[in-house]
C-alpha atoms as one frame of an Amber mdcrd trajectory, in Angstrom:
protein
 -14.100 -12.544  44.866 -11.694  -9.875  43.145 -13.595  -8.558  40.045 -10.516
  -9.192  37.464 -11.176 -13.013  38.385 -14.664 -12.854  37.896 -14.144 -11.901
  34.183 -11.534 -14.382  34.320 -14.496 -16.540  34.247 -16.135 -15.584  31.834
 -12.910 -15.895  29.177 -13.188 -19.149  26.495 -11.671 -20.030  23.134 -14.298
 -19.803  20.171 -13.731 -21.779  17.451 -13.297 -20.282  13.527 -16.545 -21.671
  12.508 -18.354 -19.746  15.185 -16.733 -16.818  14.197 -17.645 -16.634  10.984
 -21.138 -17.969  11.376 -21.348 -14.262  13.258 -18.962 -13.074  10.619 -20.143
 -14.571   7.099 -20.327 -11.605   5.196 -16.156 -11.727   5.651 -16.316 -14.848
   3.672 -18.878 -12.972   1.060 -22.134 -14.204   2.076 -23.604 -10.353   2.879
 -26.581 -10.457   0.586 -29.254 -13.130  -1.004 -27.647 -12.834  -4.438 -24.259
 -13.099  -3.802 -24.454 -15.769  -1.369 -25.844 -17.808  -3.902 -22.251 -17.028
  -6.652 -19.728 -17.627  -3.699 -21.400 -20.748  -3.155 -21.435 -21.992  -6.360
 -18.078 -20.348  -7.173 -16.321 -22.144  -4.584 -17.539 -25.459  -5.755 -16.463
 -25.041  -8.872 -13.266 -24.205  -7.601 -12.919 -26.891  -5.703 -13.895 -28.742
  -8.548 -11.537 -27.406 -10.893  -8.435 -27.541  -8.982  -9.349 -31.715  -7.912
  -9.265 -32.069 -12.012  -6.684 -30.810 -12.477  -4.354 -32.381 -10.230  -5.462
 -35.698 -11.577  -5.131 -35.013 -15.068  -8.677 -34.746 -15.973 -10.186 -32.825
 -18.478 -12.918 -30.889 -15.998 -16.165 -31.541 -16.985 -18.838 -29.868 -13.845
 -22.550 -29.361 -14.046 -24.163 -26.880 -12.021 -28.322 -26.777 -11.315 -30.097
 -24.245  -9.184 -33.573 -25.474  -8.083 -36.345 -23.559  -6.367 -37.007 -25.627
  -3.787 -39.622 -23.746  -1.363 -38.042 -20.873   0.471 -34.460 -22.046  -0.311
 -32.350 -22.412  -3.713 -30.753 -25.751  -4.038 -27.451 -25.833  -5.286 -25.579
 -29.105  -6.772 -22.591 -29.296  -8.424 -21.238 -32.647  -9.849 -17.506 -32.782
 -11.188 -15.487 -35.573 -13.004 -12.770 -35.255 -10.770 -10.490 -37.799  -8.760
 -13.367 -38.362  -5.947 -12.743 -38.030  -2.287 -11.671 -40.908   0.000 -14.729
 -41.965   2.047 -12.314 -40.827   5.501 -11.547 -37.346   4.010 -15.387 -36.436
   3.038 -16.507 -34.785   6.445 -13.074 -32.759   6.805 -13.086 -31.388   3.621
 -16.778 -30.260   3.519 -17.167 -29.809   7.135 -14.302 -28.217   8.564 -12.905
 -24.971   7.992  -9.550 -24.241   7.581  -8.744 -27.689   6.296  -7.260 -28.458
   3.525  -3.978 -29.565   1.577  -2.839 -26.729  -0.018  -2.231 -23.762   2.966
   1.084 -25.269   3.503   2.144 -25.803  -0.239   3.757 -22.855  -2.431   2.614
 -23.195  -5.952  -0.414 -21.670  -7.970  -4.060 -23.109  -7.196  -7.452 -21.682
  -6.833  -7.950 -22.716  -2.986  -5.886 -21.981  -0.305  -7.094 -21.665   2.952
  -9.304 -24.167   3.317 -12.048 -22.128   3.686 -14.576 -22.136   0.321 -16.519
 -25.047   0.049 -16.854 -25.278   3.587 -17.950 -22.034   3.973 -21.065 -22.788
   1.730 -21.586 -25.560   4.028 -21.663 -23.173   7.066 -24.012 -20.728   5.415
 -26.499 -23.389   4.057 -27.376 -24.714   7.631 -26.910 -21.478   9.109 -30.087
 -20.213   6.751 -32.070 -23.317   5.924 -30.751 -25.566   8.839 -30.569 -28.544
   6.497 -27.484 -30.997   6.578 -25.452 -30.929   2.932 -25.376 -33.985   0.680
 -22.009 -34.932  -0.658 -21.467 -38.143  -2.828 -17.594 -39.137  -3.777 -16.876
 -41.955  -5.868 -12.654 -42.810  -6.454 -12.898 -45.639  -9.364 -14.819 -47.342
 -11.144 -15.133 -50.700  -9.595 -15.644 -49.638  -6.011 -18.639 -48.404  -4.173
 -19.806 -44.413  -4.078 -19.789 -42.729  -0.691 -22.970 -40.929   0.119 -22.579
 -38.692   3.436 -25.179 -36.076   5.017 -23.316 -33.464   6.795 -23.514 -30.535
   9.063 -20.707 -28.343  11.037 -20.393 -28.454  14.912 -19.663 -24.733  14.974
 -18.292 -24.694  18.778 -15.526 -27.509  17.774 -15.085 -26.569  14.708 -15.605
 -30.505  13.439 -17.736 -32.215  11.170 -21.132 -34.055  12.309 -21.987 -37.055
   9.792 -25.625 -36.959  10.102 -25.665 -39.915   7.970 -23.507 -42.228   5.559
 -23.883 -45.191   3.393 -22.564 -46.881   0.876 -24.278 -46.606  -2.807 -24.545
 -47.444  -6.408 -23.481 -44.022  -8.870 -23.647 -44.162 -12.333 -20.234 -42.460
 -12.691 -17.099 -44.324 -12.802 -15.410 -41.018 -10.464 -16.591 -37.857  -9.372
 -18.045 -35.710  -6.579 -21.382 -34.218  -6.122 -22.170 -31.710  -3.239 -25.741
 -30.662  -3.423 -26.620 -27.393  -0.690 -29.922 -25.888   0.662 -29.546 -21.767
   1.105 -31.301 -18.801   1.346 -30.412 -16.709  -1.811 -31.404 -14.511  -4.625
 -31.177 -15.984  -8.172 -30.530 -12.924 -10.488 -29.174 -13.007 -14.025 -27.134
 -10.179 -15.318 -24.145 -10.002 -17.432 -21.598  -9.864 -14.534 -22.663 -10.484
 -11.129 -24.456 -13.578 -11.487 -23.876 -17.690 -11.583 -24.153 -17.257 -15.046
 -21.605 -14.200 -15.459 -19.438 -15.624 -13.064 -19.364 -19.446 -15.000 -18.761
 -17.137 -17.743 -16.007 -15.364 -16.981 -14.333 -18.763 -15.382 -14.918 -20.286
 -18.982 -12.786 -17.756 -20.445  -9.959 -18.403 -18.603 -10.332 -22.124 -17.808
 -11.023 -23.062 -21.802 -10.279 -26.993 -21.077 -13.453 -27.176 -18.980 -16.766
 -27.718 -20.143 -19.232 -26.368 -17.629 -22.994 -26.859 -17.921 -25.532 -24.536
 -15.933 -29.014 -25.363 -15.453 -30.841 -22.583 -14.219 -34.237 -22.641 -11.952
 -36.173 -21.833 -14.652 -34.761 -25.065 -16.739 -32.273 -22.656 -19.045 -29.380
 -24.710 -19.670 -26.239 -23.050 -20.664 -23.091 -24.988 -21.912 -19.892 -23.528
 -21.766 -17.902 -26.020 -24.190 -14.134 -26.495 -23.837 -12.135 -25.129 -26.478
  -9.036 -26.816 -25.501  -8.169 -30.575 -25.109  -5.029 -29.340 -23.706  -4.721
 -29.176 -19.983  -2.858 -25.888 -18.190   0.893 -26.350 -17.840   1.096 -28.699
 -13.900   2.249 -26.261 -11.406   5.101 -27.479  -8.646   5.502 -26.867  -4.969
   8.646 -24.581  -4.045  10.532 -24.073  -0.916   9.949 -20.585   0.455  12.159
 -17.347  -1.042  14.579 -16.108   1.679  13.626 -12.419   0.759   9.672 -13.643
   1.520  10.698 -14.496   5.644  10.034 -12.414   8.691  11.963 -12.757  11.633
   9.298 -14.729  13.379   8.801 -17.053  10.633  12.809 -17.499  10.628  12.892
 -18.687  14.427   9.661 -21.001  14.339  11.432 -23.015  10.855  15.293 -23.087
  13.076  13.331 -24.587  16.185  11.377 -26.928  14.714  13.315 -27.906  11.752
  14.908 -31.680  11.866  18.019 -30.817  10.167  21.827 -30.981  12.435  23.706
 -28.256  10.617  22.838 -24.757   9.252  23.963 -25.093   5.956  21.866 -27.921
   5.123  19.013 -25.789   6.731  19.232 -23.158   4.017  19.906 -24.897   1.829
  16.795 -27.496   2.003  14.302 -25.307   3.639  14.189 -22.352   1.255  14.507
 -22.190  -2.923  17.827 -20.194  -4.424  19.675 -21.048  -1.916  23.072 -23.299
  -3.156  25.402 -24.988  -0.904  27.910 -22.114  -2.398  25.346 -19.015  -1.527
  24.183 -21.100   2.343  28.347 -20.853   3.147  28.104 -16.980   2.088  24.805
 -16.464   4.662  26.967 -18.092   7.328  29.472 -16.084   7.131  28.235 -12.866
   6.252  25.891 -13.584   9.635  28.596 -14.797  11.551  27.544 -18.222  12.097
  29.244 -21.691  11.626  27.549 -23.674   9.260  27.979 -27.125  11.141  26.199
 -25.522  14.010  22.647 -27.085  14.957  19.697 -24.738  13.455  17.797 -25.609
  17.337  20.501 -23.911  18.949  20.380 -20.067  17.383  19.625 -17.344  19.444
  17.456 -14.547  18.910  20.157 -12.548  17.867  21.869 -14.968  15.677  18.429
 -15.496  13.986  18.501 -11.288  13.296  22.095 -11.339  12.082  21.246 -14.395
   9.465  17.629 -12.525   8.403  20.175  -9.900   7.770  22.436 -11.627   5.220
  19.679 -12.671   3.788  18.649  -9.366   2.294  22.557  -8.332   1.892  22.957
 -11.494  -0.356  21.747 -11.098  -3.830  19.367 -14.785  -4.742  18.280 -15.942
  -7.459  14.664 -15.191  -8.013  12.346 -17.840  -7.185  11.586 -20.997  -9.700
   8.665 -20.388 -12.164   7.407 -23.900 -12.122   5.350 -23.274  -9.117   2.833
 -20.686 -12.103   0.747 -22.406 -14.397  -0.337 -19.386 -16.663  -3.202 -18.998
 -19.041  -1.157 -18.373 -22.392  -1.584 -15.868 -25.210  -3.069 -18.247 -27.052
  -5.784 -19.479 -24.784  -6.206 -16.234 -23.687  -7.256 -15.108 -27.372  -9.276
 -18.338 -27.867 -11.496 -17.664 -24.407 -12.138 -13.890 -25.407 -13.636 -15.566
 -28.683 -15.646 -18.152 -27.352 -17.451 -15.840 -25.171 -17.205 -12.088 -27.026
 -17.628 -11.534 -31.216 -14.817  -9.130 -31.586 -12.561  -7.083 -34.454  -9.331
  -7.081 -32.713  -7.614  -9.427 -29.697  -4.362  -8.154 -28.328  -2.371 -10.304
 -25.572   0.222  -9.898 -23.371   2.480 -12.344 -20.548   4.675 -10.264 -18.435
   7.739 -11.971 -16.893   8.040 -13.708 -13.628   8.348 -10.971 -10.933   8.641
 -11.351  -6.923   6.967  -9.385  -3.854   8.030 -10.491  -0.929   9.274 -13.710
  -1.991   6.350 -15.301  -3.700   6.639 -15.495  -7.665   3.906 -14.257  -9.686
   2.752 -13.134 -13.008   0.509 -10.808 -15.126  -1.383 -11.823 -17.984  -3.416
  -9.070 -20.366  -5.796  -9.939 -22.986  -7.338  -6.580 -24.699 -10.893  -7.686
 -27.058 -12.190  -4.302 -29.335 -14.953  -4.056 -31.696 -16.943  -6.160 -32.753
 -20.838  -6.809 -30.593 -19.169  -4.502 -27.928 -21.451  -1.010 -26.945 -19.280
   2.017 -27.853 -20.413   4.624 -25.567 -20.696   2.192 -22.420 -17.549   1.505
 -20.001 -14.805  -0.888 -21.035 -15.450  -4.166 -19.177 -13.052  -5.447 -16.895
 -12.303  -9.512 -16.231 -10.012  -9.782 -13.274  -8.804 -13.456 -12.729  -6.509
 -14.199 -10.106  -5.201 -18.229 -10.499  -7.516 -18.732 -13.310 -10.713 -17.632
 -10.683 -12.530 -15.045 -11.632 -13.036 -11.949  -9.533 -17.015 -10.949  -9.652
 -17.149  -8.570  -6.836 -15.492  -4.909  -4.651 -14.005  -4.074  -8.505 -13.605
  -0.120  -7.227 -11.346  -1.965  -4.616  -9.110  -3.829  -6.748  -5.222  -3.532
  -7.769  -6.306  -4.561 -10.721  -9.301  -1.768 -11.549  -6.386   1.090  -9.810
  -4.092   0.042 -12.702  -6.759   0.053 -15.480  -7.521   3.979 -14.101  -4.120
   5.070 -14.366  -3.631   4.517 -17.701  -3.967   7.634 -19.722  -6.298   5.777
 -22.279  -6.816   8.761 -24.221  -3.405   8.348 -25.804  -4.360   4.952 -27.021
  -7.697   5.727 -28.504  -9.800   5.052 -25.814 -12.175   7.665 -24.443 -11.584
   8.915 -21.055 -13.788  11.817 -20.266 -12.616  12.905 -16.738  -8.874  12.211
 -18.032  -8.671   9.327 -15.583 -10.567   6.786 -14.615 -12.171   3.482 -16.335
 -12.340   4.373 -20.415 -14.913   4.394 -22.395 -15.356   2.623 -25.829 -16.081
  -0.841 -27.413 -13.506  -2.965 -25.675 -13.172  -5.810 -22.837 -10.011  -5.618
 -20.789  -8.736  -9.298 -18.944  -6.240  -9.110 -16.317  -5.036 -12.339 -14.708
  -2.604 -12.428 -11.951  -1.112 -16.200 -11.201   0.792 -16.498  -7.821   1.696
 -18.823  -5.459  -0.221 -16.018  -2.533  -2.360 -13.625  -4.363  -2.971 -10.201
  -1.962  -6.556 -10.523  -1.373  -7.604  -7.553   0.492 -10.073 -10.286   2.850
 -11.016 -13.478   3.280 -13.791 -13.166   0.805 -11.125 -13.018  -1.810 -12.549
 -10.405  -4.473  -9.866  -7.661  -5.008  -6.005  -7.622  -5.036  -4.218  -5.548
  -2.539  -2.436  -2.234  -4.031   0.513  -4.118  -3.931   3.698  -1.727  -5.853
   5.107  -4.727  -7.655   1.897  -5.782  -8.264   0.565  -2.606  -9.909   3.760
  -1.960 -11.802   3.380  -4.961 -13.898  -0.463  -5.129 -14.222   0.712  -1.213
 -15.459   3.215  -2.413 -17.977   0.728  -4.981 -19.654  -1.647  -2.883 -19.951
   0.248  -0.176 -21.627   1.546  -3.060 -23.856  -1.411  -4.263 -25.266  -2.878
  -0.689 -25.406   0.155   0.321 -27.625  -1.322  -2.894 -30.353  -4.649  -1.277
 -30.086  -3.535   2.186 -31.119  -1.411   0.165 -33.813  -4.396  -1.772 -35.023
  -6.567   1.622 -35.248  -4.101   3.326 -36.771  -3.862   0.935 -39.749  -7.479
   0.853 -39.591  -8.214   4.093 -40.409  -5.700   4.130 -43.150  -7.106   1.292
 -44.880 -11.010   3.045 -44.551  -9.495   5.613 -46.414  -7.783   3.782 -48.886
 -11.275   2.301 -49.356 -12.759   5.675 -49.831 -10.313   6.723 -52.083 -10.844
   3.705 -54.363 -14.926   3.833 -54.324 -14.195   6.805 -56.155 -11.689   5.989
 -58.372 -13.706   3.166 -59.563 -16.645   5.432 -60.053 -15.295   7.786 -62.008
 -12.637   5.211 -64.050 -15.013   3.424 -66.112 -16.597   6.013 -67.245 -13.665
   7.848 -68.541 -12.827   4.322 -70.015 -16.419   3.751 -71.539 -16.195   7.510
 -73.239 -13.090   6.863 -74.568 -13.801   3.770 -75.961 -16.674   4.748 -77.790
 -14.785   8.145 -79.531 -12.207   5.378 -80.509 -14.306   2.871 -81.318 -12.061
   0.214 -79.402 -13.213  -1.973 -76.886 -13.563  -0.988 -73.019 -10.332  -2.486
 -71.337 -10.010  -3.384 -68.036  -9.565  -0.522 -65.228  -7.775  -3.155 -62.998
  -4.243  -2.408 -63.645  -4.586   1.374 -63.918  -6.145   1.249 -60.296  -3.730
  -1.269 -58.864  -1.046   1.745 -59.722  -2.939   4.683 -58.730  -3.716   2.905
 -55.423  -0.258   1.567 -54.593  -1.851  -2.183 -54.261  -0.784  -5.758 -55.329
  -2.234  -6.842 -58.999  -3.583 -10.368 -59.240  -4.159 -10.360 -63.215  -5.355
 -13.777 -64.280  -4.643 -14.841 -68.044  -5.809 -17.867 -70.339  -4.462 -18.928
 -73.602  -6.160 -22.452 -75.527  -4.531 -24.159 -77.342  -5.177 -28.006 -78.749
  -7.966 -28.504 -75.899  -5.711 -27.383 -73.367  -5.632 -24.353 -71.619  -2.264
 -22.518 -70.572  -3.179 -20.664 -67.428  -1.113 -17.592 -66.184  -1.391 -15.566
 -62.755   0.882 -12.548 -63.292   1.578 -10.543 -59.913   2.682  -7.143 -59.609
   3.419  -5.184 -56.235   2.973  -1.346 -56.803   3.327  -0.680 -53.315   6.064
   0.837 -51.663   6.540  -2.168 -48.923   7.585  -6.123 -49.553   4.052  -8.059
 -49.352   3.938 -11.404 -48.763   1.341 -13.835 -48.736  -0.058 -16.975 -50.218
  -2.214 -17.349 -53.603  -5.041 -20.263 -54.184  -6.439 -21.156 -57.251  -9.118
 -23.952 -57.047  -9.575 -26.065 -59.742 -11.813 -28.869 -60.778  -9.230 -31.312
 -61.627  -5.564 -31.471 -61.376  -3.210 -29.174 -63.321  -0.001 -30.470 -65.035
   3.100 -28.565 -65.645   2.954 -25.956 -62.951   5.205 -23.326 -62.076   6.593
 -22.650 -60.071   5.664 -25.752 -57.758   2.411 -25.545 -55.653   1.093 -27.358
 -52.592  -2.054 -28.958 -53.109  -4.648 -30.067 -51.232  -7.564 -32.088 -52.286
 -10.834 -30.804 -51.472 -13.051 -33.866 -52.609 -15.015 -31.432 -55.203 -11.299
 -30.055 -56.730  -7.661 -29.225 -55.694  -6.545 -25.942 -53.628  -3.020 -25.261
 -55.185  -1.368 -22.397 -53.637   1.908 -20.434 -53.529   3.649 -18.970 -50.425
   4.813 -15.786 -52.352   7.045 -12.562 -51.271   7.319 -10.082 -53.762   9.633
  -6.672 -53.314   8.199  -3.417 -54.426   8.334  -2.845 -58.265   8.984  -6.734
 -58.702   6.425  -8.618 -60.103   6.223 -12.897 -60.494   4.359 -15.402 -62.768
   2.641 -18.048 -61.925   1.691 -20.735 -64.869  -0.343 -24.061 -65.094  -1.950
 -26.284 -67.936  -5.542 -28.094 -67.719  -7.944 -28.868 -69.994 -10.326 -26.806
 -71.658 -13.220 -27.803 -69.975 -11.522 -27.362 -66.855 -12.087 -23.947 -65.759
 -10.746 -22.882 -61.902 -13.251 -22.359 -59.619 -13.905 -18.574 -58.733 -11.391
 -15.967 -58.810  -7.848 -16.159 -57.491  -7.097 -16.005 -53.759  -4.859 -14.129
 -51.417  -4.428 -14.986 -47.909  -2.364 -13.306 -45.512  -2.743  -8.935 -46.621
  -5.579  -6.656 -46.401  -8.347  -6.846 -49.063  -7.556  -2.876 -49.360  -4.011
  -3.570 -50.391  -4.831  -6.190 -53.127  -6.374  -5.367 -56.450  -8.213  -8.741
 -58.652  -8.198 -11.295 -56.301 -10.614 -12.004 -53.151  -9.211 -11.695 -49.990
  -9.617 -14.444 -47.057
């Protein structure tokens, strides 16, 4: 026998599960600890996304339990449940799933995650996983033990029953693993449910940890994230391959109706144009093009300027949200946020999103910290290797207040930096999915955020420091003031008036100067405001009183406060200009505290507290 079919023999298909049982650290199982956060991560993925789509509010607990030599790991959602069928696939088959197929933003893709966990947790404590799905709440939960037949690829249902679970819908997946339970600020469970907080703030997600710590991460939203829709692919997204496999297998008789059902921006006005620019009649059959006809209509497609892709297929965080996740989880001075427009790379839509935190509980002389999302997941891992980080290094920090000793490079001060990325394909750089590839467009607009909310920080400091040294300057006026007032007083023998006015001028600020005349057990009250500054201020004024005041002017709103009434003006007053403001109540009546500005620094306002 000829020796080339002797190894001819020995040649035979391996499935994907056996290759990445010899290959896990690919899919980010390479060490104890971080075996433990994929696992869990992916869950709550899974988890997440299954709420979403049904228009639940997520609600997932997490325990990790020392049980022997192995962590167990359950997580339990509120989600739509499984159907009983569907259980083994989805936990027990890799590369299965209902999304690989589907353009539009979500956390899974591959159909790779939870499975994965499932691979690794026999792999290392050769125990079957536990999976319980319930669909509503009048039928029957579906309890299934599970393992992977790694040559096939397919699940093996060890065991499966019917049961009784207290919850009227859910899932609960509960995994034996080798691991490392380690609790840091970052790469942990706990950092990592953390950081997904932040940027999921409709989900409440509870952690119990093996010691019994529980941690709740309460929602801070009722509001669910904007639904994201499937798209047709973007013509300037196709390779020639991809081109030929869609005309031969597509099900549509004519060309024209091809393009213009099979791919998104693409009109029946712009599908004539690609015909004839490629020299092709659009009533021909898609089947029949040749290999050269399929070149010539690749090649109208980037001669013919499309429409960018539809948007509808992101679900982004929002500045808003974004703010109110960096303040659940940080105590900060100063939030800045930024949402770039829609951009393309090769055909798939995406986003940036920038939130910027300073101040505050931060360290000043450590790093800045960097949360990199991509479709609201949370990146915990390879950070030096990261699109994301690359941007964040470019930036020449120094020039927005941030300290950079090196001159590149992370910066250094009291800030948090969060970069999200929404797409309907994010880069990943492998199938571990933990950095973004160095895509250009990519890195452009992760660039242009950051420089945008970098540009509000240098604002905010800016004003900062003026204001510390308008403070400075009017600790000492009001040192030395009263007792130039007090000597003069006492030489005149008049009494000691009140400094107030005097350093309203001197310091440029708004006067709030409060005045009370009685008269037949009434009491006229009048707020006189002056603006001494060079700039139009406005603002609103409370005055809390006891009981309600007649005759007021101009008209207030008020709003009753059970214990008194909050009256209050929206004001704008031009430099020079002063107003007056005037009520009656009775004697006995008197407001409640000094008068109240909202809206202007307290540096800038002279006889009134600030809120």
């Amino acid at each position: 026998m000829e020796i080339a079919e002797e190894l001819a023999k020995q040649q035979k298909a391996i499935s994907v599960a056996e290759f990445f049982e010899k290959n896990r650290q690919i899919l980010g199982f390479d060490s104890a600890p971080r075996a433990l956060i994929t696992c869990v991560k992916e869950a709550v993925d899974n988890s997440l996304d299954a709420c979403e789509d049904a228009g639940i509010l997520p609600d997932i607990f997490v325990q990790i339990k020392r049980n022997g030599d192995y962590y167990q790991v359950i997580v339990e959602d509120n989600g739509p449940g499984i159907v009983p069928d569907e259980i083994p696939r989805v936990f027990a088959k890799l590369l299965y799933g209902s999304r690989f197929h589907t353009l539009r933003q979500s956390r899974g893709q591959q159909g790779i995650g939870i499975s994965a966990g499932v691979l690794y947790s026999q792999l290392t404590s050769g125990k079957p996983t536990k999976v319980i799905s319930k669909i509503a709440p009048g039928r029957p939960a579906r309890y299934c033990e599970l393992t992977i037949n790694t040559a096939k690829n397919e699940p093996e249902i060890i065991k499966e029953e019917d049961m009784d679970w207290e919850r009227p819908r859910g899932t609960r997946v509960e995994l034996e693993m080798e691991g490392s339970y380690v609790r840091s600020r970052r790469q942990s469970v706990f950092g990592s449910l953390k950081s997904a907080a932040i940027v999921n703030p409709h989900a409440r997600i509870t952690l119990v940890e093996p010691e019994g710590n529980v941690e709740v991460f309460e929602r801070a939203t009722e509001a669910l994230p904007k639904k994201a829709y499937a798209i047709q692919p973007h013509p300037a997204g196709i390779e020639l391959g991809e081109l030929i496999k869609l005309l031969r297998y597509t099900d549509k008789k004519k060309l024209r109706v091809f393009l213009k059902e099979t791919f998104s921006s693409i009109g029946t006005i712009s599908a004539q144009e690609l015909c004839s620019r490629a020299g092709l009649d659009p009533e021909a059959s898609p089947t029949g093009l040749e290999h050269e006809e399929a070149k010539r209509l690749l090649s109208a497609f980037k001669q013919l300027k499309m429409k960018s892709p539809p948007v509808d297929c992101l679900s982004p965080i929002g500045e808003d949200l974004i703010k109110t996740g960096l303040e659940k989880e940080f105590r900060l001075d100063f939030i800045a946020t930024t949402i770039r427009p829609v951009s393309v790379y090769s055909g798939n839509p995406f986003l940036v999103e920038v939130g910027l935190g300073f101040g505050g509980e931060l360290e000043k002389e450590s790093r800045v910290e960097i949360l990199r999302f991509a479709n609201r997941v949370p990146l915990v891992y390879q950070q030096g290797a990261c699109a994301v980080t690359h941007a964040v290094e470019s930036v020449s920090w120094k020039n927005y207040s941030l300290g950079q000793p090196t001159g590149s490079g992370v910066p250094v001060g009291p800030a948090v930096l969060l970069v999200h990325i929404a797409s309907t394909n994010i880069p990943f750089t492998s199938e571990s999915k933990d950095a973004v590839a160095d895509v250009p467009e990519i890195l452009v607009e992760i660039d242009l955020g950051l420089k945008e909310v970098a540009r509000k920080l240098r604002r905010y400091l800016s004003r900062q420091s003026v204001l510390s040294e308008r403070r400075e300057k009017e600790e000492i006026i009001r040192k030395i003031l009263p007792r130039i007032a007090k000597k003069l007083s006492d030489i005149l023998d008049r009494e000691e008036p009140d400094i107030g006015p005097v350093v309203a001028k001197i310091m440029g600020n708004l006067l709030v100067f409060r005045r009370k005349v009685m008269q037949n057990g009434l009491t006229k009250v009048q707020i006189e405001v002056e603006n001494h500054s060079d700039l139009v201020r406005a603002f609103k004024l409370h005055e809390v009183l006891k009981q309600e005041a007649v005759a007021v002017s101009p008209a207030a709103k008020v709003i009753s406060l059970g214990d008194g009434y909050d009256y209050h003006w929206k004001l704008s007053i031009a430099p020079g200009e002063s107003t007056t403001l005037s009520y009656t109540i009775h004697s006995d009546d008197a407001p409640l505290g000094e008068p109240v500005v909202e809206g202007l620094d307290a540096e800038i306002v002279t006889g009134a507290r600030v809120i």
